[in-house]
mmCIF file of the N, C-alpha and C atoms, coordinates in Angstrom:
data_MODEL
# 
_entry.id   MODEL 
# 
loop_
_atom_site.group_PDB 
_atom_site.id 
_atom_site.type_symbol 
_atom_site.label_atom_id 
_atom_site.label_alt_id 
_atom_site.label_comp_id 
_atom_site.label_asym_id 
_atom_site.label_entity_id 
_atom_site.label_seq_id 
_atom_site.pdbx_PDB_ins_code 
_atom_site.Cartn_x 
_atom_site.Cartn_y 
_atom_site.Cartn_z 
_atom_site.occupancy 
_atom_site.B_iso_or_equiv 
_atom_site.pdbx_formal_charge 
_atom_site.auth_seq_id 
_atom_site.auth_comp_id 
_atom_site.auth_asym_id 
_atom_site.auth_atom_id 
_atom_site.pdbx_PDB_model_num 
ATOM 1   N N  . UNK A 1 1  ? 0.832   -1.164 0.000  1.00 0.00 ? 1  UNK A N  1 
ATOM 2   C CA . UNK A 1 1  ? 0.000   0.000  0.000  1.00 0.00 ? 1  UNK A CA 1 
ATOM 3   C C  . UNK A 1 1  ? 0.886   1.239  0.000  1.00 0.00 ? 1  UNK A C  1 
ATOM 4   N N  . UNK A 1 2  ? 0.404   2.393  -0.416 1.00 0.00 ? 2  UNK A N  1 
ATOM 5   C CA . UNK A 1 2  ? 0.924   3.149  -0.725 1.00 0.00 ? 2  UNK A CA 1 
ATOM 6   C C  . UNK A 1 2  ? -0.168  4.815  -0.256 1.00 0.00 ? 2  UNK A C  1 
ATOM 7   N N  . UNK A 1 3  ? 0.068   5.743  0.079  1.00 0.00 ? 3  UNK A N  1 
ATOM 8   C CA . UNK A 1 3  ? -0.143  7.034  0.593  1.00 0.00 ? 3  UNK A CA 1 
ATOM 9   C C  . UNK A 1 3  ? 0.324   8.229  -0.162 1.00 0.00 ? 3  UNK A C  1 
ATOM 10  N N  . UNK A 1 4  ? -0.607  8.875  -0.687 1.00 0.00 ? 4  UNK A N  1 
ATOM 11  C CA . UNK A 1 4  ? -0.315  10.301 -1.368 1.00 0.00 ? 4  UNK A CA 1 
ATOM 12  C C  . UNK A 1 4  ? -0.331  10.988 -0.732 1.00 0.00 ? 4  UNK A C  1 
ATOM 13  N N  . UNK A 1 5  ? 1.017   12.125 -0.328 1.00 0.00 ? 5  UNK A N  1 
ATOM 14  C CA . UNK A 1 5  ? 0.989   13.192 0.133  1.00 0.00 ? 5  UNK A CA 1 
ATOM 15  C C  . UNK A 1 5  ? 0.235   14.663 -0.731 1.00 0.00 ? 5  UNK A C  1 
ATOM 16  N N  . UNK A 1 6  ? -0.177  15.061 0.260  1.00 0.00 ? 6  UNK A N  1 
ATOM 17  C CA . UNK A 1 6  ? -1.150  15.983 -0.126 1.00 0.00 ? 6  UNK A CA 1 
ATOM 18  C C  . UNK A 1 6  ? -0.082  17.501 -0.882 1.00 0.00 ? 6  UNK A C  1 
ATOM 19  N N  . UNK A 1 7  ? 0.989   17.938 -0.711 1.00 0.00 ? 7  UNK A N  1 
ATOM 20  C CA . UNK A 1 7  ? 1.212   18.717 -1.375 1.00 0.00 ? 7  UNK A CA 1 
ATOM 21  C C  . UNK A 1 7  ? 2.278   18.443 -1.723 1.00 0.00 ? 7  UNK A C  1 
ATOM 22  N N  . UNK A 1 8  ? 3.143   17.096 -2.080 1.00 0.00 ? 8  UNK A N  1 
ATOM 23  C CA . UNK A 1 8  ? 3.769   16.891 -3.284 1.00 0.00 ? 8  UNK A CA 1 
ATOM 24  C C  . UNK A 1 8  ? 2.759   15.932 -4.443 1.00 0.00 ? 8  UNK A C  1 
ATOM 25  N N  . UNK A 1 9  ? 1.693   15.496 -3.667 1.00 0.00 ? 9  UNK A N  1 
ATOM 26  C CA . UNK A 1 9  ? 0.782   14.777 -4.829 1.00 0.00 ? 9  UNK A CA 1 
ATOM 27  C C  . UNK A 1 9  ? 1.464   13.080 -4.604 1.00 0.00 ? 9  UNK A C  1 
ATOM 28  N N  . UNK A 1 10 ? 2.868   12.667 -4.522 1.00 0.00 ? 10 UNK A N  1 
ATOM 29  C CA . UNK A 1 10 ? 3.727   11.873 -5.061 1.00 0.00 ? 10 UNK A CA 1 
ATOM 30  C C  . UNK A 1 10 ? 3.329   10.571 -4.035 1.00 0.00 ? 10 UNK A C  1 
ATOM 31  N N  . UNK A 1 11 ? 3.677   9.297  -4.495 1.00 0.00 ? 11 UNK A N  1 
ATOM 32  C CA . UNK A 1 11 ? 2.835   8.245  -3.151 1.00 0.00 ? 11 UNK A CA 1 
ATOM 33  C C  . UNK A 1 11 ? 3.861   7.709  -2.848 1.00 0.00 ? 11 UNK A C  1 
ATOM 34  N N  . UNK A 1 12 ? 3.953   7.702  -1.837 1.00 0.00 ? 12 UNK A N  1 
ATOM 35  C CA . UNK A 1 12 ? 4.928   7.010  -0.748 1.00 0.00 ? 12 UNK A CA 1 
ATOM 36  C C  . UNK A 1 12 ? 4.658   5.849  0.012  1.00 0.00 ? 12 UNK A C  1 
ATOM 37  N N  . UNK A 1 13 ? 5.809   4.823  0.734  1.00 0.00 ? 13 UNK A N  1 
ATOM 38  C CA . UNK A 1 13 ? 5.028   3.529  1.243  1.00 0.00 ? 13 UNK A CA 1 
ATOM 39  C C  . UNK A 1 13 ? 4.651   4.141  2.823  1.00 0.00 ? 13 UNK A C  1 
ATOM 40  N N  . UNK A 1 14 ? 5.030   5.251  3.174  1.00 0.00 ? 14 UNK A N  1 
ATOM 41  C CA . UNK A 1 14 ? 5.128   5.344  4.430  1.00 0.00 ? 14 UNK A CA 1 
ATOM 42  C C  . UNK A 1 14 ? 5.208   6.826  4.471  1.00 0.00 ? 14 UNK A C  1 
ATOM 43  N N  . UNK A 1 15 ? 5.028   7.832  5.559  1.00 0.00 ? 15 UNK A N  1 
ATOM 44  C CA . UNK A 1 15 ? 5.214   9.110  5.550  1.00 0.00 ? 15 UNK A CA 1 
ATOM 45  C C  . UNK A 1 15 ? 6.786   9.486  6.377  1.00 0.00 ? 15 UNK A C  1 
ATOM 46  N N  . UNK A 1 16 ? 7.408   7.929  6.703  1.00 0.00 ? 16 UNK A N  1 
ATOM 47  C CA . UNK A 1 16 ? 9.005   7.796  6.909  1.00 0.00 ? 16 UNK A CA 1 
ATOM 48  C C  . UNK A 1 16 ? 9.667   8.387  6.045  1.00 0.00 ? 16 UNK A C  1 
ATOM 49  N N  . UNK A 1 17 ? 9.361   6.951  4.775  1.00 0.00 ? 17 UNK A N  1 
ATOM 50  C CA . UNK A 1 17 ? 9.995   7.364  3.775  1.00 0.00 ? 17 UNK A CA 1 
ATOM 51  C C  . UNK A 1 17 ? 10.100  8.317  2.369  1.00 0.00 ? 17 UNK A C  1 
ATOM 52  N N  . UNK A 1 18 ? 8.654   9.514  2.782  1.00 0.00 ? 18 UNK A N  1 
ATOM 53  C CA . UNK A 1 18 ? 8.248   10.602 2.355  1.00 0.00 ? 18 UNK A CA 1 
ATOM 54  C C  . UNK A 1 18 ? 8.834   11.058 2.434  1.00 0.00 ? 18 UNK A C  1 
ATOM 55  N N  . UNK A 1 19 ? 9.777   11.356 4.234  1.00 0.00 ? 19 UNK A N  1 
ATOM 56  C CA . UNK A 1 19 ? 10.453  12.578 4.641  1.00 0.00 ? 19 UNK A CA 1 
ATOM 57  C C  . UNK A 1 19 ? 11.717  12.167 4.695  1.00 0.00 ? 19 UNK A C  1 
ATOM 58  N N  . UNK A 1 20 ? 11.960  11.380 4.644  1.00 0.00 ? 20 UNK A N  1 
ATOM 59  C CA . UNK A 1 20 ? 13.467  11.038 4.001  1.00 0.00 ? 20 UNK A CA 1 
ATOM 60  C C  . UNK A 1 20 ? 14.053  11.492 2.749  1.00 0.00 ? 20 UNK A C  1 
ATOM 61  N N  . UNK A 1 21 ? 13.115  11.311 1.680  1.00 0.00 ? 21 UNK A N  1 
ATOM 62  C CA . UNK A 1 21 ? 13.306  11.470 0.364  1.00 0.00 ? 21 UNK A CA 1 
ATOM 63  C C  . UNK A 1 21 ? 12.737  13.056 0.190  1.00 0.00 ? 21 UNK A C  1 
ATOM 64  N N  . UNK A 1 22 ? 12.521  13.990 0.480  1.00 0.00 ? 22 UNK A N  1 
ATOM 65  C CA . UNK A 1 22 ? 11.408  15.189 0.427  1.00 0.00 ? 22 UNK A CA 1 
ATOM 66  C C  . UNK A 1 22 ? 12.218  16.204 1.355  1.00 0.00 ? 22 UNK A C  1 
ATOM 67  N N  . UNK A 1 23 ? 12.219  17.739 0.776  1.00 0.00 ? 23 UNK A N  1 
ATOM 68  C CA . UNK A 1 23 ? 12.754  18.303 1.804  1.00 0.00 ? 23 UNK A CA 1 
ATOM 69  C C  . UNK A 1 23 ? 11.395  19.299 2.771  1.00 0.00 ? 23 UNK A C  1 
ATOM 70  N N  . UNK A 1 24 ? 10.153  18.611 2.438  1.00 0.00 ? 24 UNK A N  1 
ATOM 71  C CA . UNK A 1 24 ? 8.908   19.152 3.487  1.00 0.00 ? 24 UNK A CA 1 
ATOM 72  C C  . UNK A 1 24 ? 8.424   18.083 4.194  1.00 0.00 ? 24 UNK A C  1 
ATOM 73  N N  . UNK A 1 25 ? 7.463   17.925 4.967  1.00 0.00 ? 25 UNK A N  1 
ATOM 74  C CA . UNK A 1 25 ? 6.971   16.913 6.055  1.00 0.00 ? 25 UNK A CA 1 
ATOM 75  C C  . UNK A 1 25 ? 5.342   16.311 5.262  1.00 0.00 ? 25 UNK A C  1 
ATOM 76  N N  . UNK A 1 26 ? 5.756   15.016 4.865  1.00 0.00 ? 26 UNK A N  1 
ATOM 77  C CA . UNK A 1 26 ? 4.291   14.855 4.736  1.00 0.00 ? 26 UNK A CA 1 
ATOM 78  C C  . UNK A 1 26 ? 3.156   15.251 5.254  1.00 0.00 ? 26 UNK A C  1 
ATOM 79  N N  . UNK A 1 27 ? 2.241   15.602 4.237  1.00 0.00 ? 27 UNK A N  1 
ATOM 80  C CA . UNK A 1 27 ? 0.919   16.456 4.099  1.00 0.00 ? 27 UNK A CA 1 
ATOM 81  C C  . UNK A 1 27 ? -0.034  15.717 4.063  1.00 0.00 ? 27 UNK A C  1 
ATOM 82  N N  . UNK A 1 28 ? -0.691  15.145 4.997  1.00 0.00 ? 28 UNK A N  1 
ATOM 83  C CA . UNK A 1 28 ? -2.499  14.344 5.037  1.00 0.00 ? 28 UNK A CA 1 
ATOM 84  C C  . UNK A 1 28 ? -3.201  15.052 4.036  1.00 0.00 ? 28 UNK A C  1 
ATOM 85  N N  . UNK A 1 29 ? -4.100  13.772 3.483  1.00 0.00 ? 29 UNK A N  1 
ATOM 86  C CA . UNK A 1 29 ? -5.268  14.255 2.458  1.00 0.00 ? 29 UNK A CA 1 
ATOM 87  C C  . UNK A 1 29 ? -6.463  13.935 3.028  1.00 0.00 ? 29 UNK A C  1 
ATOM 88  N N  . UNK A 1 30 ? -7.167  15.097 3.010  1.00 0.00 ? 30 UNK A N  1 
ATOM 89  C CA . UNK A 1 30 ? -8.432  15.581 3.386  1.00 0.00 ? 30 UNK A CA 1 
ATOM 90  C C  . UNK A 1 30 ? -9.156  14.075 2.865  1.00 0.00 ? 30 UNK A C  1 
ATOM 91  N N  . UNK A 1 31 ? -10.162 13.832 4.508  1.00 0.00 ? 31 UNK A N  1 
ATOM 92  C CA . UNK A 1 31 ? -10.783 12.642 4.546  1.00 0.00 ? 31 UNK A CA 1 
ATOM 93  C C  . UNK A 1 31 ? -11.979 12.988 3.850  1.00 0.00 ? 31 UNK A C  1 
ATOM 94  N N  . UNK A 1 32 ? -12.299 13.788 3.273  1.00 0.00 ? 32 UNK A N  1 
ATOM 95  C CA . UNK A 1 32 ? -13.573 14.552 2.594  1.00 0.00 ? 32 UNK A CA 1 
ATOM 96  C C  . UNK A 1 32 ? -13.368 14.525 1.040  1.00 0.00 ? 32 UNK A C  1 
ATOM 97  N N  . UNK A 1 33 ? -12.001 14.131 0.578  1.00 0.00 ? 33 UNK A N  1 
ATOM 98  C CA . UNK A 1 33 ? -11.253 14.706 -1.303 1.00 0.00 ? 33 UNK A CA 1 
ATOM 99  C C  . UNK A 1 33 ? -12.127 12.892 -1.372 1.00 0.00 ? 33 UNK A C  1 
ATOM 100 N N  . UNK A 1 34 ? -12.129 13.741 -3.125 1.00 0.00 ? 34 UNK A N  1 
ATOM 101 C CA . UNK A 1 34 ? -12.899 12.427 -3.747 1.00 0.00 ? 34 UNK A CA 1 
ATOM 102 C C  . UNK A 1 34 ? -11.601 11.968 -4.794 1.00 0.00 ? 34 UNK A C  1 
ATOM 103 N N  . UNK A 1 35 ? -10.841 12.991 -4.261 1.00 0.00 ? 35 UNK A N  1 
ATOM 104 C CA . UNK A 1 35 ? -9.430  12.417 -4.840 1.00 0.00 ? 35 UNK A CA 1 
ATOM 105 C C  . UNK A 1 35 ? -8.793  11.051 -4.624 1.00 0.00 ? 35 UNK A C  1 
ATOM 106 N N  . UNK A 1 36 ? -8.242  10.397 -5.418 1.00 0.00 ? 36 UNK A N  1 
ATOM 107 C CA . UNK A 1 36 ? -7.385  9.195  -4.846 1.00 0.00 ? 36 UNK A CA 1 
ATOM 108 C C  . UNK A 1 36 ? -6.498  9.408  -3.771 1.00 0.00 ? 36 UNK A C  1 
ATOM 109 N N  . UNK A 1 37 ? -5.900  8.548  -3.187 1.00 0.00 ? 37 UNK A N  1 
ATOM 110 C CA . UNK A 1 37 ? -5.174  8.594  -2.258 1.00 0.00 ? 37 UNK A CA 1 
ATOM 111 C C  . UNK A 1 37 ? -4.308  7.644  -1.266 1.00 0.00 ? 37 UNK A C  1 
ATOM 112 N N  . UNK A 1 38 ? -4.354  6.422  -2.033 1.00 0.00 ? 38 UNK A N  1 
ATOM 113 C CA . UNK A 1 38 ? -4.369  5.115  -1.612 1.00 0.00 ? 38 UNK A CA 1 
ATOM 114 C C  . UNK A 1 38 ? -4.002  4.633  -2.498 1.00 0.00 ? 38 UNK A C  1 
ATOM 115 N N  . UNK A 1 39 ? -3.049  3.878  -2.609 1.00 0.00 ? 39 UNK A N  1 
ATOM 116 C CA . UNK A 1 39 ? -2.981  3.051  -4.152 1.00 0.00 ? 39 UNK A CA 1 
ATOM 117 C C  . UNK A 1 39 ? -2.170  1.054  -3.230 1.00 0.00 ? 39 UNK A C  1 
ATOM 118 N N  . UNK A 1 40 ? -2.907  0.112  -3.695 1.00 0.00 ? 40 UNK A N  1 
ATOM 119 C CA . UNK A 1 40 ? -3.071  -1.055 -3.843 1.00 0.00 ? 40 UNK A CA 1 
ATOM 120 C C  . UNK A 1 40 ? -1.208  -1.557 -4.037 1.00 0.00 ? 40 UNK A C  1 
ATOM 121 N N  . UNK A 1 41 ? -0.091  -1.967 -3.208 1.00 0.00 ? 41 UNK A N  1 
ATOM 122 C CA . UNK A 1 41 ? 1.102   -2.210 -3.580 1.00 0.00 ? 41 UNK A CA 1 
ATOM 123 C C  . UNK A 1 41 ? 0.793   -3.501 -4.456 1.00 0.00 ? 41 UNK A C  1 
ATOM 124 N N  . UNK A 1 42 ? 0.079   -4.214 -4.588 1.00 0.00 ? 42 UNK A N  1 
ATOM 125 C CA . UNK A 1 42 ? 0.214   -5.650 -5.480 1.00 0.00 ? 42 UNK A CA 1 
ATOM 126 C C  . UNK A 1 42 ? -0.432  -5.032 -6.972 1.00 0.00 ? 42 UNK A C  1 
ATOM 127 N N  . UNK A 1 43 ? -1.978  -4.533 -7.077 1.00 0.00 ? 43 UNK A N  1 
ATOM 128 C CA . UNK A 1 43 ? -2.743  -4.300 -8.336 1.00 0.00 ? 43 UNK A CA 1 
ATOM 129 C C  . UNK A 1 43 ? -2.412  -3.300 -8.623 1.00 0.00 ? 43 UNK A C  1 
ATOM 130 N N  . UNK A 1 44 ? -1.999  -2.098 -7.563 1.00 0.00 ? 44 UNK A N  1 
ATOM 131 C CA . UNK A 1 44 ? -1.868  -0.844 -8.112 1.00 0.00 ? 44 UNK A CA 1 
ATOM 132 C C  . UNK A 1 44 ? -3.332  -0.191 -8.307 1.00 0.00 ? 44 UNK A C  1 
ATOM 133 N N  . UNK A 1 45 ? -4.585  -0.534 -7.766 1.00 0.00 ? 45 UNK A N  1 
ATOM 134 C CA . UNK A 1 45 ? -5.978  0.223  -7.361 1.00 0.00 ? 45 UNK A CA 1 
ATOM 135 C C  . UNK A 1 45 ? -5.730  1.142  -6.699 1.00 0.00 ? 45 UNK A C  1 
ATOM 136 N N  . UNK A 1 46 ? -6.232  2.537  -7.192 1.00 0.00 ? 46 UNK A N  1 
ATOM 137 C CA . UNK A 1 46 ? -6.639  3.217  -6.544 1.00 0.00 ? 46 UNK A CA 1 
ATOM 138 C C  . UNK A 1 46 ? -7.636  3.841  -5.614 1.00 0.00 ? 46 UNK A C  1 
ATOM 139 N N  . UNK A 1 47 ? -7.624  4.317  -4.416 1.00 0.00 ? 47 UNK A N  1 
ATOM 140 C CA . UNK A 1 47 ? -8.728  4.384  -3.848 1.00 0.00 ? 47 UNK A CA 1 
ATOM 141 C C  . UNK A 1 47 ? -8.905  5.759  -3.161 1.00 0.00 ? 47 UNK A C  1 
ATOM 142 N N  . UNK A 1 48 ? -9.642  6.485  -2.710 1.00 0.00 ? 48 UNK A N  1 
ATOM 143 C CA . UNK A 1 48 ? -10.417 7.410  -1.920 1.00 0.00 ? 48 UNK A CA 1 
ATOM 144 C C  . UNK A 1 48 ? -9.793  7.084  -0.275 1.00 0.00 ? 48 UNK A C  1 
ATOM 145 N N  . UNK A 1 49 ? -9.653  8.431  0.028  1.00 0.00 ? 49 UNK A N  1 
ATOM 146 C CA . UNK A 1 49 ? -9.496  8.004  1.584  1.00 0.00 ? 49 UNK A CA 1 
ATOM 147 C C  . UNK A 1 49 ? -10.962 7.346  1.892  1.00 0.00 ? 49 UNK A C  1 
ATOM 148 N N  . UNK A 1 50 ? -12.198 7.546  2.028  1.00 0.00 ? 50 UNK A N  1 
ATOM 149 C CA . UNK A 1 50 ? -13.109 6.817  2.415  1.00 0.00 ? 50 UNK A CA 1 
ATOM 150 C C  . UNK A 1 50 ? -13.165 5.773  1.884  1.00 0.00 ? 50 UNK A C  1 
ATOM 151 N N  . UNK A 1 51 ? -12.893 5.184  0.349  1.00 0.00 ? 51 UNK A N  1 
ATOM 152 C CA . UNK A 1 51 ? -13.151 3.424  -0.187 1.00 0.00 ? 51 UNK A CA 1 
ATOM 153 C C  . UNK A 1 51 ? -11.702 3.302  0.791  1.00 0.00 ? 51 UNK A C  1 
ATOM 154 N N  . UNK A 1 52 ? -10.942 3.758  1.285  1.00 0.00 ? 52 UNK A N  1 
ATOM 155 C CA . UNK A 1 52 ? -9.747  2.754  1.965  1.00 0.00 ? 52 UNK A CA 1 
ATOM 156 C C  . UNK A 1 52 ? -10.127 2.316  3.085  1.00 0.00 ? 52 UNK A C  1 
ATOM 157 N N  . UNK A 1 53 ? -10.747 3.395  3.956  1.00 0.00 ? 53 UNK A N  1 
ATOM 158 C CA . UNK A 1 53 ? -11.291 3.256  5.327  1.00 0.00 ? 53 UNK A CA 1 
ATOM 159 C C  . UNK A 1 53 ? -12.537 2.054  5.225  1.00 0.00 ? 53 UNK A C  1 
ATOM 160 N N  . UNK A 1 54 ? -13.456 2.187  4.597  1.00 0.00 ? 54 UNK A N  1 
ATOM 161 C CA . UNK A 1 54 ? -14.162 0.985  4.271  1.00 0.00 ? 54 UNK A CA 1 
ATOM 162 C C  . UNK A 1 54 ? -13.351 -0.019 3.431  1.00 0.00 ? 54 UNK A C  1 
ATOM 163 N N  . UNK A 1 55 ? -12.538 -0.389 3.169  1.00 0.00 ? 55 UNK A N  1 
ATOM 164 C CA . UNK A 1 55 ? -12.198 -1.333 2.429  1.00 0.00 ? 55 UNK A CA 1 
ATOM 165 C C  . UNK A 1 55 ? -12.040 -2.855 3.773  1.00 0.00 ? 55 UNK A C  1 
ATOM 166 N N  . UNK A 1 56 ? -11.916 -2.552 4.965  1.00 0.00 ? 56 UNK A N  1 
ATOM 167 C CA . UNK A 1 56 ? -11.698 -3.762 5.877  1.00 0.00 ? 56 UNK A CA 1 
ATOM 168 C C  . UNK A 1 56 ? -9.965  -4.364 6.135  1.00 0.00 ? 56 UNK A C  1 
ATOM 169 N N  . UNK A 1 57 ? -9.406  -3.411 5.245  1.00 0.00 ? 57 UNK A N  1 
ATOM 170 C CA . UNK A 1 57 ? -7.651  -4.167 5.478  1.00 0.00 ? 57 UNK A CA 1 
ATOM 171 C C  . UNK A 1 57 ? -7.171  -4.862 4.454  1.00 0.00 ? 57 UNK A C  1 
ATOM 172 N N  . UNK A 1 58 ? -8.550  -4.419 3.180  1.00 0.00 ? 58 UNK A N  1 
ATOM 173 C CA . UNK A 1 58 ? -8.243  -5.203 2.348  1.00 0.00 ? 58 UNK A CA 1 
ATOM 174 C C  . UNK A 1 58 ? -8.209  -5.040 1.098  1.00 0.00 ? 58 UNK A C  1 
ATOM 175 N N  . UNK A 1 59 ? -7.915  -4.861 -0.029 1.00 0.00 ? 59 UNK A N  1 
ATOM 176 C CA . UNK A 1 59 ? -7.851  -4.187 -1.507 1.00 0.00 ? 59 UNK A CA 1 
ATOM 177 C C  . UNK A 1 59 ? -9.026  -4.696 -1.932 1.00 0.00 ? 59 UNK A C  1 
ATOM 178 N N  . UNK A 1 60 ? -9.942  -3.723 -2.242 1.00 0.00 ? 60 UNK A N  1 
ATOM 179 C CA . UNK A 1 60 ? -11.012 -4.020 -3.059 1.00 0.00 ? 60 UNK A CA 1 
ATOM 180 C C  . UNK A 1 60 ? -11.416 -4.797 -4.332 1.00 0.00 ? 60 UNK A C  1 
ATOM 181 N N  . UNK A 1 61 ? -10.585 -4.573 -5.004 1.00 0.00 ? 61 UNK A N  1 
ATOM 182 C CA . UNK A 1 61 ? -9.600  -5.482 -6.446 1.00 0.00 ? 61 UNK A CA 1 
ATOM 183 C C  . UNK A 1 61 ? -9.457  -6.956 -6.420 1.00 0.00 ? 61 UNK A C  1 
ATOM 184 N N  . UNK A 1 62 ? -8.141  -6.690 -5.536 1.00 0.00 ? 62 UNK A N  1 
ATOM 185 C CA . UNK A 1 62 ? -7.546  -7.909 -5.611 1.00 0.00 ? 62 UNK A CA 1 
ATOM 186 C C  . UNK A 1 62 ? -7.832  -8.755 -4.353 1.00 0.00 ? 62 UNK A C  1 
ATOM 187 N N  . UNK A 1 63 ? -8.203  -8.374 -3.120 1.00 0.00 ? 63 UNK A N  1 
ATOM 188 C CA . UNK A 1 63 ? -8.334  -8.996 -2.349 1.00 0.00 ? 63 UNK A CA 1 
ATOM 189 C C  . UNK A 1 63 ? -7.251  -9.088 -1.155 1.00 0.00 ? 63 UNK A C  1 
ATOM 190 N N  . UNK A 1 64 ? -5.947  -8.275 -1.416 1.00 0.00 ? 64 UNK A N  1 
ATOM 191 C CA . UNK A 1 64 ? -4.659  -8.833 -1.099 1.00 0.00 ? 64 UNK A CA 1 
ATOM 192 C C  . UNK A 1 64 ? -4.688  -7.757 0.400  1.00 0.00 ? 64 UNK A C  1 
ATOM 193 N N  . UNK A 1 65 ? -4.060  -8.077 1.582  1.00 0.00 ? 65 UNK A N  1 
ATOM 194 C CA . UNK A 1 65 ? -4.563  -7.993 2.959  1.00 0.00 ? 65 UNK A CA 1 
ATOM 195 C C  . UNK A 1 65 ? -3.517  -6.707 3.116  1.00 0.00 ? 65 UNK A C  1 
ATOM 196 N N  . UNK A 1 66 ? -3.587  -5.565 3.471  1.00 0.00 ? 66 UNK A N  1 
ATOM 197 C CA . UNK A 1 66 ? -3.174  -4.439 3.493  1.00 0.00 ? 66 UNK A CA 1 
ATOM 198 C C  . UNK A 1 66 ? -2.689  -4.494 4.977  1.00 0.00 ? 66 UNK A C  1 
ATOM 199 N N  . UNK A 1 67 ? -1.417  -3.477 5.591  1.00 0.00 ? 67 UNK A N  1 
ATOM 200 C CA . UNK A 1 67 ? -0.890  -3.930 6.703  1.00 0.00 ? 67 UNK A CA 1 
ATOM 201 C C  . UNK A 1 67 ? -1.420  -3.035 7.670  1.00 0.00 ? 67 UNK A C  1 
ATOM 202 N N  . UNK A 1 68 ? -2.017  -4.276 9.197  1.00 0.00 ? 68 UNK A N  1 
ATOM 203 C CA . UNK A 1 68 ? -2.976  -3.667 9.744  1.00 0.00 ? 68 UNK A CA 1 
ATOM 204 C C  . UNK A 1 68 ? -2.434  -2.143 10.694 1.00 0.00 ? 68 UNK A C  1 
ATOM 205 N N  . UNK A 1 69 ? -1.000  -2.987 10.849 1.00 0.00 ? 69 UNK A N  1 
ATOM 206 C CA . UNK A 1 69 ? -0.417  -1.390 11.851 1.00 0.00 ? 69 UNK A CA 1 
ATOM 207 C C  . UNK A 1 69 ? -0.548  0.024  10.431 1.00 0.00 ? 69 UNK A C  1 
ATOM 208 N N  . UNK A 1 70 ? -0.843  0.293  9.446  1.00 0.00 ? 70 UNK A N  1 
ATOM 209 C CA . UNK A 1 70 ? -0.913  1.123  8.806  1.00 0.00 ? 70 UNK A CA 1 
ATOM 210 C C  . UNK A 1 70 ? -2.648  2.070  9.495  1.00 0.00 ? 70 UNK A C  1 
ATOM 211 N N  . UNK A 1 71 ? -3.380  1.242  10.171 1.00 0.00 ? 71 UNK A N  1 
ATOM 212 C CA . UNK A 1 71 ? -4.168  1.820  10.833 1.00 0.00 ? 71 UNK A CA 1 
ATOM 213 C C  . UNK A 1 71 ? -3.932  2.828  11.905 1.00 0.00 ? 71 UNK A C  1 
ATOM 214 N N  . UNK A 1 72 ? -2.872  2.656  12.638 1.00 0.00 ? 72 UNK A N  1 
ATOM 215 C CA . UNK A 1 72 ? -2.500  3.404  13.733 1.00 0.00 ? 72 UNK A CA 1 
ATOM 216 C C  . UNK A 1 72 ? -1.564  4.798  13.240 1.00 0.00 ? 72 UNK A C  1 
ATOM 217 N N  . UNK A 1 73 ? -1.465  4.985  11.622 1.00 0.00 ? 73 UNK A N  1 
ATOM 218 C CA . UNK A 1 73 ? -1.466  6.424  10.999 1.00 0.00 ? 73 UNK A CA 1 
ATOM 219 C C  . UNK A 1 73 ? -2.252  7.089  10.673 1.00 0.00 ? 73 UNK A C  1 
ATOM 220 N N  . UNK A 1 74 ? -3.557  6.422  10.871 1.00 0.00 ? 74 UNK A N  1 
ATOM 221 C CA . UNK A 1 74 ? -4.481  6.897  10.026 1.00 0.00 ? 74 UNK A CA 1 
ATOM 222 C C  . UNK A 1 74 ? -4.141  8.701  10.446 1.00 0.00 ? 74 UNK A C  1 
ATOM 223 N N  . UNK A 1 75 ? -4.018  8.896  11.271 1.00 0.00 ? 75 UNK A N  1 
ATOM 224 C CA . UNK A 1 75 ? -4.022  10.472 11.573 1.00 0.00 ? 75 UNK A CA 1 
ATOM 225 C C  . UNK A 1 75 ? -2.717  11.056 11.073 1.00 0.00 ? 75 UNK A C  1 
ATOM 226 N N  . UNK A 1 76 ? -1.718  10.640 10.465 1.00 0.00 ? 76 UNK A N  1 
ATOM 227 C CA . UNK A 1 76 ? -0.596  10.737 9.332  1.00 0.00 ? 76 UNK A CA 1 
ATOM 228 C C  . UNK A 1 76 ? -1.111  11.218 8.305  1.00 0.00 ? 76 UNK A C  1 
ATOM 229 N N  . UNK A 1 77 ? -1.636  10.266 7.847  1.00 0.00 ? 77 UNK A N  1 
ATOM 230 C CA . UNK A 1 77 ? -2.163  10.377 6.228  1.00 0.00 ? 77 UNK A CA 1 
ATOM 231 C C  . UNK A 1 77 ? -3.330  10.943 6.510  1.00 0.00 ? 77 UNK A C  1 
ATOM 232 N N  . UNK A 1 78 ? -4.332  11.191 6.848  1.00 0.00 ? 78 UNK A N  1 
ATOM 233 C CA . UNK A 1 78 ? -6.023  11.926 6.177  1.00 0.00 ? 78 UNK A CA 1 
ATOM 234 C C  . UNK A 1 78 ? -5.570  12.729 7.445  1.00 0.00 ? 78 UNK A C  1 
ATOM 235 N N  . UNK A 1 79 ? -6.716  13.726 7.126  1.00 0.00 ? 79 UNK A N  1 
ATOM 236 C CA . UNK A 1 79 ? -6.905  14.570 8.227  1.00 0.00 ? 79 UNK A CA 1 
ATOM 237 C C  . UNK A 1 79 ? -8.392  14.726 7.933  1.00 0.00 ? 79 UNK A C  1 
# 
């Protein structure tokens, strides 16, 4: 799985390795954008902060089990 920062646009696996590579601090995307924001590391699906939050841990697509400690950012990534 993968996370778009909100004002480089660019998706990252982690908002670690955002700010490693980036000379600003990853930027949460608004839990309200009907923008993508989520993208699937196996299919490469994209998703909505809300289809991610409903998705269950799990890629809508493919089925493939998304990692559950990525829940305990949720306040990283969306705002």
């Amino acid at each position: 799985m993968a996370n778009r920062c909100a004002k480089c646009r660019k998706y990252y696996a982690c908002y670690l390795c955002h700010d490693a590579l980036n000379t600003h601090p990853f930027v949460p995307v608004s839990l309200d954008t009907e923008e993508t924001a989520v993208c699937c590391g196996v299919c490469l699906h994209q998703m909505t902060p809300a289809q991610y939050l409903h998705a269950h841990y799990q890629c809508p697509k493919c089925h493939h089990l998304f990692n559950a400690q990525c829940a305990l950012h949720k306040n990283t990534y969306f705002c």
